[in-house]
C-alpha positions in Angstrom: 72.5 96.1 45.5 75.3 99.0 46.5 74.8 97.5 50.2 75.3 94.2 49.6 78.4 94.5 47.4 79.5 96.8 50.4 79.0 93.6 52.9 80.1 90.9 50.8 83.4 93.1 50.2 83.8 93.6 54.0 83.0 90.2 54.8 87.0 89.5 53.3 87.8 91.5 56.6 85.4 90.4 59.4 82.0 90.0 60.3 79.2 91.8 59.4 77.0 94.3 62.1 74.1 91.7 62.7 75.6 89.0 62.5 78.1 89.8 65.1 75.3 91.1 66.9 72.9 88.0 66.8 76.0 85.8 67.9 77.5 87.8 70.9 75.1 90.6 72.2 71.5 88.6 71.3 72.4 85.9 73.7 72.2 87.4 76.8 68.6 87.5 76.6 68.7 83.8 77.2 70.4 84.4 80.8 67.7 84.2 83.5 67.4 86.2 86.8 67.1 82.5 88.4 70.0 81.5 86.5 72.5 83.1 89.3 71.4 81.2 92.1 71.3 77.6 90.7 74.6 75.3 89.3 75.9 76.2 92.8 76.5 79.5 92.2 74.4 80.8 95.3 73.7 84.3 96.6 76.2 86.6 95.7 75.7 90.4 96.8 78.0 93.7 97.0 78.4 93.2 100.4 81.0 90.3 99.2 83.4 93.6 98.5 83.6 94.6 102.1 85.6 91.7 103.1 86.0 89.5 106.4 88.3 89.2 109.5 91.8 91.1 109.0 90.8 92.4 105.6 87.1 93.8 106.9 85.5 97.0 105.1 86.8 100.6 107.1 85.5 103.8 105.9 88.0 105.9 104.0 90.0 108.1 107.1 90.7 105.3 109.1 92.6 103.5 105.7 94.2 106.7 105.2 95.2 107.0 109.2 96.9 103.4 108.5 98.9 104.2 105.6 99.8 107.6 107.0 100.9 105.9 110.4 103.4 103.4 107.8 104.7 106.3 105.3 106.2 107.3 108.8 108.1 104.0 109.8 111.9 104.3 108.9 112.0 101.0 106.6 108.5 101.7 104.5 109.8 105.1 104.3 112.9 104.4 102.9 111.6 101.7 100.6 109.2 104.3 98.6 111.9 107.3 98.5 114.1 104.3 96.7 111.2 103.2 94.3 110.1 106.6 93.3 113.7 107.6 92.6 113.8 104.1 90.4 111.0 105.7 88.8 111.6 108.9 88.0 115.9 108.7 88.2 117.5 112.5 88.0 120.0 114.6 85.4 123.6 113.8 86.4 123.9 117.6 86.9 120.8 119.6 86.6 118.6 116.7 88.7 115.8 117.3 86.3 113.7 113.9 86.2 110.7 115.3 83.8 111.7 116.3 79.9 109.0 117.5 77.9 110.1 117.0 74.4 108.7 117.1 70.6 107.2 114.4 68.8 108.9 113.8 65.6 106.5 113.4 63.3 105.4 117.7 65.0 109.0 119.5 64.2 108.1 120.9 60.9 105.0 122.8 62.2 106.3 125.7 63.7 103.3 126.9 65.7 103.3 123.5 67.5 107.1 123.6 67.9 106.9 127.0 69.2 104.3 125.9 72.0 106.2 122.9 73.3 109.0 124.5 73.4 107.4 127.0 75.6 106.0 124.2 77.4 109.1 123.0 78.1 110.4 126.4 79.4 107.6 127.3 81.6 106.3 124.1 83.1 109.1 122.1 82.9 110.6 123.6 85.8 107.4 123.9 88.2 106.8 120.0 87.4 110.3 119.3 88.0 109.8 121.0 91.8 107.1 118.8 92.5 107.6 115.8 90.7 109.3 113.8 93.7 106.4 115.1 96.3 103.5 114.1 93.9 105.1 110.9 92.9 105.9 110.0 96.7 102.3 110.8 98.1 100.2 108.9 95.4 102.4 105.7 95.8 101.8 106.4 99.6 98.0 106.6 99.5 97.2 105.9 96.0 96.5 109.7 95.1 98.1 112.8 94.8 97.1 116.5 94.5 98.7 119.4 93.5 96.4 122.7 93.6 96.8 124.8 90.0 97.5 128.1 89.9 96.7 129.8 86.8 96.3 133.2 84.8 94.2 133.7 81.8 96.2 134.3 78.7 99.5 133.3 80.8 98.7 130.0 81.9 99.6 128.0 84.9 101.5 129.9 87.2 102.7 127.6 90.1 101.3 124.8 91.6 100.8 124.1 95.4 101.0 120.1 96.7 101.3 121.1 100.9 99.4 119.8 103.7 96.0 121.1 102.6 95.7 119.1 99.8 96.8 116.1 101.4 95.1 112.6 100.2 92.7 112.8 103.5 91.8 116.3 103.0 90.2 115.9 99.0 87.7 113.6 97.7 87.5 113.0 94.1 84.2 112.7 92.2 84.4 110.7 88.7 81.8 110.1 86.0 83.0 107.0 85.2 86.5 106.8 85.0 86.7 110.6 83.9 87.9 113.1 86.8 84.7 115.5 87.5 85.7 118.3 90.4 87.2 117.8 93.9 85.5 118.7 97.4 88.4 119.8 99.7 87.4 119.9 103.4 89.1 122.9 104.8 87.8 126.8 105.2 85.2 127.7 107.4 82.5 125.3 106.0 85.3 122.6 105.7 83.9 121.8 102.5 85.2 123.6 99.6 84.5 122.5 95.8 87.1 122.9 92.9 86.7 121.7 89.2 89.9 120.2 87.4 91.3 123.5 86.1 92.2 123.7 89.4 93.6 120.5 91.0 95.0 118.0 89.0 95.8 114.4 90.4 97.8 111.9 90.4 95.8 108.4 90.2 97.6 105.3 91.0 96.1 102.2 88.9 93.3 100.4 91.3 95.1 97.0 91.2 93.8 95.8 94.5 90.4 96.2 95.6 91.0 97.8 99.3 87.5 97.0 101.4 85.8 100.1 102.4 81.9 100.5 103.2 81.6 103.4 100.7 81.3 100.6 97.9 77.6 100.1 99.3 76.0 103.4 98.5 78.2 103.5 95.8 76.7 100.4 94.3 73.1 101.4 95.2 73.3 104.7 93.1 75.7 103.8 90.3 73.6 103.3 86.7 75.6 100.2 85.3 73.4 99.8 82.1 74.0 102.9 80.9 76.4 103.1 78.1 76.5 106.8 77.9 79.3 108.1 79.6 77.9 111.5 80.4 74.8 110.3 81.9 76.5 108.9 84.4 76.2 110.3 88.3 79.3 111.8 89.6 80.1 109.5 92.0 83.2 109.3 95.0 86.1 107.7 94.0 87.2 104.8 96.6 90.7 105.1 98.3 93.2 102.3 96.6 96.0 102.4 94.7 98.5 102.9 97.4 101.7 100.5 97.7 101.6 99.6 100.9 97.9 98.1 101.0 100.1 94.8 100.3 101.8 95.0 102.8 99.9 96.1 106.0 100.0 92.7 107.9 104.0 92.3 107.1 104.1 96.0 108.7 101.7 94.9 112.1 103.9 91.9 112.3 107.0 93.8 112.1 105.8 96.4 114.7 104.4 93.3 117.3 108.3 91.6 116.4 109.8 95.0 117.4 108.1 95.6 120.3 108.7 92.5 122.1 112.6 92.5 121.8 112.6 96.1 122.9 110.0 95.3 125.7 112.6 92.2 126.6 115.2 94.3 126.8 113.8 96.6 129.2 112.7 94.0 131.5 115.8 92.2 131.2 117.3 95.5 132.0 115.6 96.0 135.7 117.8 94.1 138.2 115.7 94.2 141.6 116.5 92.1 144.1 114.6 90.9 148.2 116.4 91.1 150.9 115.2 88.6 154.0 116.0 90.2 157.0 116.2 87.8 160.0 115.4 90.5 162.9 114.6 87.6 165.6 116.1 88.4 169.6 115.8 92.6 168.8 113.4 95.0 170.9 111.2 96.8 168.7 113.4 99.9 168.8 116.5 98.0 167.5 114.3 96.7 164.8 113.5 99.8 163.5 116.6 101.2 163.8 118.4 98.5 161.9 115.0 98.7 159.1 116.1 102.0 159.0 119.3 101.7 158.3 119.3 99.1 156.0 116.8 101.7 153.9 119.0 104.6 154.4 121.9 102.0 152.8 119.7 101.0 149.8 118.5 104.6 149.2 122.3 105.8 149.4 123.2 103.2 146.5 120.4 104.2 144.7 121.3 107.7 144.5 124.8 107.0 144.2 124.3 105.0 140.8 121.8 107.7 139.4 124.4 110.9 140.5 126.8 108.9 138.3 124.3 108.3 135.0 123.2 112.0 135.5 126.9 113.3 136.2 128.3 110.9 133.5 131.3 110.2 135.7 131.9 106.8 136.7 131.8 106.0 140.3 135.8 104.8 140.5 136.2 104.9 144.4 135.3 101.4 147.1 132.3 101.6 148.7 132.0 99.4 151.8 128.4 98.8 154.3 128.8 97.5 157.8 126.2 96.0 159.1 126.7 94.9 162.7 125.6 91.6 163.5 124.7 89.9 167.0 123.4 86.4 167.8 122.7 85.7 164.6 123.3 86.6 160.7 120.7 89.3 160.3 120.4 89.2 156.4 120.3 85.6 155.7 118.7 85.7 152.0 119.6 87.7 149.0 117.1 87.0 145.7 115.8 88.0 142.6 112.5 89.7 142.7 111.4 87.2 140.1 113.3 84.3 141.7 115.9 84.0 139.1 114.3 83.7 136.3 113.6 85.3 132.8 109.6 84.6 132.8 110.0 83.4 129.1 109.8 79.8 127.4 111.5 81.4 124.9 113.4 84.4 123.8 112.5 86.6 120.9 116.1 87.2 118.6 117.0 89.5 115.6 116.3 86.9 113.7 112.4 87.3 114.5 112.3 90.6 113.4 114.7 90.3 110.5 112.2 87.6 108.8 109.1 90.2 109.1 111.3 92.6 107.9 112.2 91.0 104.8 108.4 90.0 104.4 107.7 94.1 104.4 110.2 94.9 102.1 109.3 92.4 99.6 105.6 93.2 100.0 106.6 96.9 98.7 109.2 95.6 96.3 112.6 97.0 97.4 115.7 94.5 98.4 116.1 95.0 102.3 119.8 95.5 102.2 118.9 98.6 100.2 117.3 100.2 103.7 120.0 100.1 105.9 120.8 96.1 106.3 123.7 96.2 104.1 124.7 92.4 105.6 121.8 91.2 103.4 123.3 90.9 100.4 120.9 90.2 97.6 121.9 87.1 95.9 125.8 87.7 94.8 124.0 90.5 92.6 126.3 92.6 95.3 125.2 96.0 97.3 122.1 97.6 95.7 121.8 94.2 92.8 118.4 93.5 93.5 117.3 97.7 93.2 119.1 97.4 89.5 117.5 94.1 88.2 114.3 93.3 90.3 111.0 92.9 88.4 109.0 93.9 91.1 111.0 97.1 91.6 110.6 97.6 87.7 106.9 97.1 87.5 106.2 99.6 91.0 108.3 102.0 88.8 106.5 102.0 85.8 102.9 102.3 87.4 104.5 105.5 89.2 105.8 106.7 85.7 102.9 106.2 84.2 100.8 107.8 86.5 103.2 110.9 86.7 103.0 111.0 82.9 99.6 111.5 82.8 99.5 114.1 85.8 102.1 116.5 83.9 99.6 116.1 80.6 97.1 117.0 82.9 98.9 120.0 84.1 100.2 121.3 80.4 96.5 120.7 79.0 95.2 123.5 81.7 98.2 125.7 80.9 97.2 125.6 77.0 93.7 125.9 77.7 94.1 129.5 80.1 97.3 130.6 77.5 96.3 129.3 74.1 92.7 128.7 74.6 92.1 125.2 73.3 93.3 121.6 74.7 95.3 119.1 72.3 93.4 115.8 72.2 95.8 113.0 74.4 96.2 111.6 70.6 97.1 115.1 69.2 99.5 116.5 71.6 102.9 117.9 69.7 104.7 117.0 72.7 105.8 113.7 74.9 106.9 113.2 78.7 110.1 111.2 78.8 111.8 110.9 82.1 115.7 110.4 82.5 115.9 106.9 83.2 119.8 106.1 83.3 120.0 105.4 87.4 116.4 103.4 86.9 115.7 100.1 87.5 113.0 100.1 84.8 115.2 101.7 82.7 118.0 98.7 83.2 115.8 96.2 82.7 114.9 97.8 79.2 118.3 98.1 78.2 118.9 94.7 79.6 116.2 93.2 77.2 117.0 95.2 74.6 120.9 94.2 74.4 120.0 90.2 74.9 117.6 91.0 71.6 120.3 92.6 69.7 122.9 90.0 70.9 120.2 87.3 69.6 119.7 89.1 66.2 123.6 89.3 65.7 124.0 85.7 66.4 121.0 85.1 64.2 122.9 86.6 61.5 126.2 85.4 61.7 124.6 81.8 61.6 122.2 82.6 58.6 126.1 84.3 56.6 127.6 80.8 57.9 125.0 78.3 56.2 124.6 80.6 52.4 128.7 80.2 52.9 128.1 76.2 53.3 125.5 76.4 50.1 122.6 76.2 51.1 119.2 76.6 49.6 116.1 78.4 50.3 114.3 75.4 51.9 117.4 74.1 53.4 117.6 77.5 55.6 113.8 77.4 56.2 114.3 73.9 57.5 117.9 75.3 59.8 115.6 78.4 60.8 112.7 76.7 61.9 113.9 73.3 63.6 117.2 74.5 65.1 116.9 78.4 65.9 113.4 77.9 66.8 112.0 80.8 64.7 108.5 81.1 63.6 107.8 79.3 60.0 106.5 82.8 58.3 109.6 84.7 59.7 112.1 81.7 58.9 110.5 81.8 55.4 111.4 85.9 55.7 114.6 85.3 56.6 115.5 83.0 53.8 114.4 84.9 51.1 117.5 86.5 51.0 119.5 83.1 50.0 116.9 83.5 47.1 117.4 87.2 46.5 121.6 86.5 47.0 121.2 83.8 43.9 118.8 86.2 41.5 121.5 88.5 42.0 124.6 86.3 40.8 122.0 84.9 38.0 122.1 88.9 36.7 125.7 89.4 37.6 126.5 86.8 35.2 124.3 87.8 32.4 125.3 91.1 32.5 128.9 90.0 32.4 128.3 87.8 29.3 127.1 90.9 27.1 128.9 92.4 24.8 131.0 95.5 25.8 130.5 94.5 29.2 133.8 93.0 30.0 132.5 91.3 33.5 131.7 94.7 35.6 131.6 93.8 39.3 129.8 95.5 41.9 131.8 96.7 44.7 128.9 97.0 47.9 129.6 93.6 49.1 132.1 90.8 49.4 131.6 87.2 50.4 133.9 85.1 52.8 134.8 81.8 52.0 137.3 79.3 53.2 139.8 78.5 50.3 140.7 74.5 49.3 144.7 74.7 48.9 144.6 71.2 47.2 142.7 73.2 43.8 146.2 75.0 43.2 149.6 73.7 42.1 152.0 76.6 43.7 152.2 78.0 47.4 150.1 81.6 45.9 147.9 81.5 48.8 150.3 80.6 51.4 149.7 82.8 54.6 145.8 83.0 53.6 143.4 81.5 55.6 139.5 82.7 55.8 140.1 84.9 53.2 137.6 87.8 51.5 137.0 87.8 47.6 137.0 91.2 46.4 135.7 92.1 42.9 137.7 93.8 40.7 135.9 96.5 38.8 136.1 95.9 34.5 137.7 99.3 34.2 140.4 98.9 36.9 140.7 95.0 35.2 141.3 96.8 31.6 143.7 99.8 33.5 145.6 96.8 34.5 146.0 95.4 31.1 144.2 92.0 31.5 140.8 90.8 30.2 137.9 88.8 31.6 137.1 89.0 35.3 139.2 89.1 38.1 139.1 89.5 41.7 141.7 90.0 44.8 141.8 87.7 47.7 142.2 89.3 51.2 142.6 88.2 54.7 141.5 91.3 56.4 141.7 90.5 60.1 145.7 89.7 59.1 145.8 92.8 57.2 144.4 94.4 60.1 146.4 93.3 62.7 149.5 93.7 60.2 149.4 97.6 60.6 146.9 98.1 63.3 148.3 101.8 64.5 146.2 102.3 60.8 143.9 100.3 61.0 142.7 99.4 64.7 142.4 95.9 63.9 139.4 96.4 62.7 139.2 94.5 59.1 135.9 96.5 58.0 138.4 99.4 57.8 140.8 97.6 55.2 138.1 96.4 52.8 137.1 99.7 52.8 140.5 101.1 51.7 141.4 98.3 49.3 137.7 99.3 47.5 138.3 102.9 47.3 141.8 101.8 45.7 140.2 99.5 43.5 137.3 101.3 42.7 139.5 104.0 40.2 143.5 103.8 41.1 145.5 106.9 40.4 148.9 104.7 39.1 150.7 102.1 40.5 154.8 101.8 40.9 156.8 98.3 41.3 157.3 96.9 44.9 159.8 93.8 44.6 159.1 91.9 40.5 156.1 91.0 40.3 154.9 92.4 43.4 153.0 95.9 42.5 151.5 98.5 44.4 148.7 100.5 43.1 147.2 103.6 44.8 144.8 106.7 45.5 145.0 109.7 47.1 141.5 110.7 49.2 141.3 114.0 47.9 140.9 116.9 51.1 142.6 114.5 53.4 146.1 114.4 52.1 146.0 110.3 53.1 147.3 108.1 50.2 145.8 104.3 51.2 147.8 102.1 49.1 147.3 98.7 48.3 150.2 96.1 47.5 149.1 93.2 45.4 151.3 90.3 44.9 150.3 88.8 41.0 151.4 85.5 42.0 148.5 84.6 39.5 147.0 81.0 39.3 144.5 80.0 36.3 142.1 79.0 37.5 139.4 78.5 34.6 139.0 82.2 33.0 139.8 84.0 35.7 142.5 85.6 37.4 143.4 86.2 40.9 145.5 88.1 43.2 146.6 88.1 46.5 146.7 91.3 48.9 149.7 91.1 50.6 149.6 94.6 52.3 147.3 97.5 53.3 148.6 100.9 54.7 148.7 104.5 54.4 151.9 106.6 52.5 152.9 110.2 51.9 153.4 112.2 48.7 157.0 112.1 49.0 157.1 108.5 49.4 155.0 108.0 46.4 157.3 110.1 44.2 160.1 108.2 45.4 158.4 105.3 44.1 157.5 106.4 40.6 161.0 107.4 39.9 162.4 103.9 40.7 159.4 102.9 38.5 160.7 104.7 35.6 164.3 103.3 35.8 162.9 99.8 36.4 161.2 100.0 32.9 163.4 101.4 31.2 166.2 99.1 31.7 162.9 96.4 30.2 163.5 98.7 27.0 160.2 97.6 25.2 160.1 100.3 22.8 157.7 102.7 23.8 158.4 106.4 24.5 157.4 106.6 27.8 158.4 103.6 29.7 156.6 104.0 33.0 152.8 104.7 31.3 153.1 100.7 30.4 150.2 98.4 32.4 151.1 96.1 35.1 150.3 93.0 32.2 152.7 95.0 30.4 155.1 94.9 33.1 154.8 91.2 34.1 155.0 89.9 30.6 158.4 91.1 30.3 159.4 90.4 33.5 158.2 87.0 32.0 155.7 85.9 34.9 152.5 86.2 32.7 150.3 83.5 32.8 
């Protein structure tokens, strides 16, 4: 009975064990052997992995011999430096591009904050050494090595990524996809075996599947039915990974496109010529002798020209050849060797090797005029545009920060298993790899996206404040969230819960206002914008006041004052901003803040001009006295009293004094009777001055 209460209560959440079993592992008993060779499927083997024509299988040194014979070309060379520095960026001063830092939810354990930050002391630096080398190898061939030097009970020392441990000199053995030991091929056996406390690697993600004939063995010995991940053989892991596998036909291309306008050049660089002696009517000796001296002529020219390249001086003087002549014009032809002609149907231009450089570049994902071809501009985006904002750039950089990432864990887990003697779980570790990504393209677009959200979310807003200042409902901003701002139904219904919350709040206001004692308290954390209807008044009172801001008037400030009921102030604070902006900044946010404080509890008030009043409050430890000037040019309108703000600004002690004497004279001269003239209310005050409403 307990069991099946158990399953019908987790049936609410998803399906039970056996039935998910019976409808989505029980049915591949159905699929037949035969199966795979009819529908048209036909014969389908591993040896469809070692590829045909210019993608054909190779064993693993010759890939590596291809990709080490790129990594040396000036424009592939240039185009990984840039996306590795994408990747990683650098400290404006320090150069750092690796910070290990604390995870928030670790600072208040202080053993775990005392061993990251002794991570970060000690292997912070030795990662930050090799960083650049490891990161620029494995995007070369796809992995990277870097040979671990530790000590018990002190943890790594140093770590060593030369020539020996080179991509083509270490073969990796996985169980699965779990990193098992290395065999290195140097020392006198050339065949040295390490475990992974002692090499750790960098392993590009296998995106592309690069043909090699290792896959056949490989597939012969691999147990694929086992789901047991430690009964697995060790088995090779296949060279891929590299960022250049892509883009090995662009680079061929390039080279042939190279080759044959440098090759044109030199040919178009010999200048031979045939000279047609006519030696007809001479003896045999004056034939040789005039051979001879037309060599010794030739061979004098010759010499001449190369004295000069050798010498660098140029050959300024006239040289003049007589060649005597008798009967007839001895040298009667003078002719290109080739008769003239190039030998081409065509000439091979810039152009030609411009398109297969673009081609390269692209395949890598770096903009071309970033490698030395500055007259490429990318787009109007301007020198270096495509680098800042280019996808492709952005996505090569984030598999070579991901793959870093996981190479310094790597690294830090040997350290705290030789120092501390135990190795954080990947889910556990106190600490987290964050890279300085300010000069990153990754980094730009993130900030990119992240700044068009927030601009979206503002905008989002300011429309949502717009339509609960037009009136509207709950379903009426469902209906504006959904059909015109294209959001979701369930977060549009989110969203306009708050025109429902906004009301239940002004329902409660109001009742609480009504009760007895209460005297219509208002609260002062918000006020609402509106735009006021000059046709509901009979005087100018709101003259000057356009989108104003209703501010609630607290009920013991309203009973300071001497009046009754509710009552509120009316501001415009962008032209209270602007009026005294070496105060305020023009920044209105700033005067609604003063005017509450002011509001909130005054300390007295003192007569501007009639019935224009100023009341005020000194914020204590700051010796700054924000006063606000009301003008009571008051309007009935129903119950309730308002007032317009007039001014907003900042006064001294001495002023304020100054003030409350002409205060005191001002109501004396009223002469109402009381003792002390100056302790009557501003109602007070305008009732004899005889502008009470």
């Amino acid at each position: 009975m307990a069991n099946t209460k158990k399953s019908s209560f987790l049936s609410k959440f998803g399906m039970p064990t056996r039935r998910w079993e019976s409808e989505y592992i029980k049915p591949v008993d159905d699929i037949k052997e035969s199966d795979s060779y009819l529908y048209g499927a036909g014969h389908t083997t591993v040896a469809s992995l070692l590829g045909t024509g210019r993608r054909a299988a190779r064993d693993r040194q010759t890939i590596y011999c291809k990709w080490e014979d790129m990594e040396s070309d000036a424009i592939v060379s240039s185009a990984l430096k840039l996306l590795v520095t994408s990747a990683l960026g650098g400290h404006e001063t320090s150069g750092d591009v690796i910070f290990i830092e604390q995870k928030p939810e670790t600072k208040k354990d202080k053993k775990l904050t005392k061993i990251t930050e002794e991570v970060a002391n000690e292997i912070a630096p030795i990662l930050n050494r090799e960083a650049f080398a490891v990161a620029y190898t494995g995007s070369t061939f796809g992995d990277s090595y870097a040979r671990i030097y530790s000590r018990q009970g002190k943890g790594v020392i140093d770590l060593y990524t030369g020539e020996l441990v080179r991509p083509q000199l270490v073969q990796p053995f996985e169980r699965g996809n779990r990193n098992l030991g290395y065999h290195v091929y140097v020392g006198n056996r050339n065949h040295e075996k390490l475990d992974v406390s002692q090499i750790a690697r960098l392993k590009m993600p296998r995106i592309q599947w690069v043909p090699q004939h290792g896959i056949v063995e490989k597939s012969l010995r691999i147990a694929i039915k086992e789901d047991e991940i430690n009964n697995l053989r060790p088995m090779p892991s296949m060279a891929g990974g590299s960022l250049l596998y892509n883009a090995e036909e662009s680079y061929n291309n390039l080279y042939a496109s190279i080759l044959g306008l440098v090759g044109q050049r030199w040919v178009d660089s010999i200048n031979e010529q045939m000279l047609q002696v006519n030696l007809e009517s001479m003896t045999l000796e004056q034939q040789k002798r005039f051979l001879k001296s037309i060599k010794d002529m030739l061979i004098a020219s010759k010499k001449r020209a190369e004295n000069a390249v050798n010498d660098g001086r140029p050959v300024l003087e006239k040289i003049m050849h007589i060649i005597p002549t008798f009967g007839e014009k001895q040298i009667s032809t003078v002719s290109n060797a080739n008769g003239g002609q190039t030998g081409r149907s065509g000439d091979i231009t810039i152009e030609d090797v411009l398109l297969h450089a673009r081609l390269l570049s692209g395949a890598i994902g770096v903009d071309l005029s970033m490698l030395g071809f500055a007259d490429q501009m990318s787009g109007g985006l301007g020198e270096g545009g495509f680098f800042r904002t280019s996808a492709q750039a952005a996505e090569n950089s984030r598999l070579i920060r991901g793959s870093l990432a996981e190479f310094c864990n790597q690294v830090i887990d040997i350290h705290t298993y030789k120092r501390y003697g135990f190795v954080f779980n990947p889910d556990e570790r106190p600490w987290i790899i964050n890279f300085y990504g300010s000069i990153s393209a990754l980094e730009a677009e993130k900030q990119r996206t992240r700044a068009d959200a927030m601009n979206g979310g503002m905008m989002l807003a300011q429309a949502m404040q717009q339509m609960k200042d037009l009136g509207a409902s709950e379903q009426v901003m469902i209906e504006f969230l959904t059909k015109t701002m294209m959001l979701d139904e369930e977060q549009a219904k989110l969203y306009a819960s708050i025109v429902k919350a906004k009301e239940e709040e002004n329902q409660n206001g109001d009742m609480e206002s009504d009760k007895p004692g209460n005297g219509g308290r208002f609260k002062m954390d918000s006020a609402s914008y509106h735009y006021l209807e000059y046709d509901e008044y009979e005087d100018a009172t709101f003259d000057g006041i356009g989108s104003s801001t209703t501010i609630p008037i607290p009920n013991r400030t309203v009973k300071w004052l001497g009046f009754e009921g509710s009552m509120s102030l009316r501001a415009d604070l962008h032209a209270l901003a602007g009026k005294h902006s070496e105060i305020y900044d023009d920044n209105p946010d700033m005067v609604l803040e003063d005017i509450q404080f002011v509001v909130n509890k005054p300390d007295d008030w003192f007569i501007h001009n009639n019935n224009r009043i100023s009341i005020f409050r000194e914020r204590l430890g700051s010796g700054a006295i924000p006063l606000v000037r009301v003008e009571f040019e008051i309007n009935i309108n129903g119950s309730s009293l308002a007032a317009v703000v007039r001014s907003v600004y900042a006064s001294n002690k001495r002023q304020i004094a100054k003030k409350m004497q002409e205060k005191k004279k001002i109501m004396t001269r009223f002469g109402s009777g009381e003792n002390r003239p100056e302790l009557l209310t501003v109602a007070e005050y305008l009732s004899a001055l005889g502008n009470r409403s």
